[in-house]
N, C-alpha and C positions, 0 to 999 in steps of 0.2 A: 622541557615541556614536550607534551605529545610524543612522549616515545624517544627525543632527540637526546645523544649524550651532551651535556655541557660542563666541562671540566681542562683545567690545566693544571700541568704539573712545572712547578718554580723550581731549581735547585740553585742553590750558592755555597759555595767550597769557602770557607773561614780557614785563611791560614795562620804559621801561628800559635794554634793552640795547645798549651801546654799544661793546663789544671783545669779539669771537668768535676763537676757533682751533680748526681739526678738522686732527689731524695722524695718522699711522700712525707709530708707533714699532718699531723692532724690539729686542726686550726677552729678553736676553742669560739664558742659567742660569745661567753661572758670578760673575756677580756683580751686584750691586745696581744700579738707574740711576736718577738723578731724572727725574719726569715731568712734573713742575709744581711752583712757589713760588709763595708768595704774600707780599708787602711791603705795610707799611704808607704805606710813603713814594714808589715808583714803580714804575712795570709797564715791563715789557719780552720780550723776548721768550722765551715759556716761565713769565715771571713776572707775577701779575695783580694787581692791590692787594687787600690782604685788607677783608675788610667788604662788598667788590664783588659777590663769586660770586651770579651765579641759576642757572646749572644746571653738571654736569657730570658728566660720563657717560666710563667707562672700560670699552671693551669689548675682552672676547678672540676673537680672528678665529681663533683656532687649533682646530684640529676634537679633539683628543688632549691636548695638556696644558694645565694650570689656571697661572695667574700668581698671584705674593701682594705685594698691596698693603700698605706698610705709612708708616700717616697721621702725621706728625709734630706735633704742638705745641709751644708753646713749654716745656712741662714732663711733658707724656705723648704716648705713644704708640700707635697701635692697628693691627691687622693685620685685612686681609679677603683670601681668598681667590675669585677671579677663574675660576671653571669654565671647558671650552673652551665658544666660542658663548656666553657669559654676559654682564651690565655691571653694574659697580657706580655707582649714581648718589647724587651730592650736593643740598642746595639752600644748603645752606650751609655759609661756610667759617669753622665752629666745629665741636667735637668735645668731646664727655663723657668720657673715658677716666680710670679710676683703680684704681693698682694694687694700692691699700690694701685697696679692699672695700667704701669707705663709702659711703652712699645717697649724701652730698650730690652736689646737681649747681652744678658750676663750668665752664659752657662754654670752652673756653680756645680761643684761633686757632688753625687749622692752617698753618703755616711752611711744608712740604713733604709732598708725596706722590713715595714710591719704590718703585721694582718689579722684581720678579726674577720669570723663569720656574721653573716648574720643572725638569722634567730637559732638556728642547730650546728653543730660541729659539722665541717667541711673537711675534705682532705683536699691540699692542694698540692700538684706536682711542681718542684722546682728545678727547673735543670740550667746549669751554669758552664760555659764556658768562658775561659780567659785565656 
């Protein structure tokens, strides 16, 4: 404010990394799409072995409407909402989610991540490292 710069710059070195993908999606309202799996037993395209993830980053390019992610496990599920111009980022491919209420934590894998726009087609950037 008043003229002052206010900014930082973060950097982190991920080592390690052996399978990247940055792809543009175009991410549909009227119904759901997968945007990444993960297997324990082979990767392929779209799909990365799970255990693997070091980052990943899911942005909305759309200036107007928000996309909703919703993160699967092998036994829960969780949802994030994606603002326009926003990213949701991971560093790993586990997830806490329970729909009981109780404190404990049971990390459980993530299987897939799915996404739907809201009321217009979005494009969302997804870039993967493992």
């Amino acid at each position: 404010m008043n003229g002052a710069e206010r900014g930082s710059e973060n950097i982190s070195t991920i080592s390690s990394v052996t399978e990247m993908m940055e792809r543009i999606i175009d991410t549909p309202a009227t119904s759901e799409i997968t945007i990444l799996n993960f297997d324990s037993s082979a990767a392929g395209g779209g799909t990365f072995l799970g255990g693997e993830l070091k980052y990943l980053r899911v942005t909305n390019l759309d200036a107007t409407n928000y996309a909703t992610l919703r993160v699967l496990g092998t036994s829960e599920e969780y949802f994030v909402t994606v603002n326009p111009k926003s990213s949701f980022m991971l560093f790993v491919d586990e997830m806490d989610a329970n729909a009981t209420g109780s404190q404990a934590v049971s990390m459980d894998d993530i299987v897939s991540i799915k996404a739907q726009a809201d009321t217009a087609e979005v494009q969302l950037e997804v870039f993967v490292a493992s």
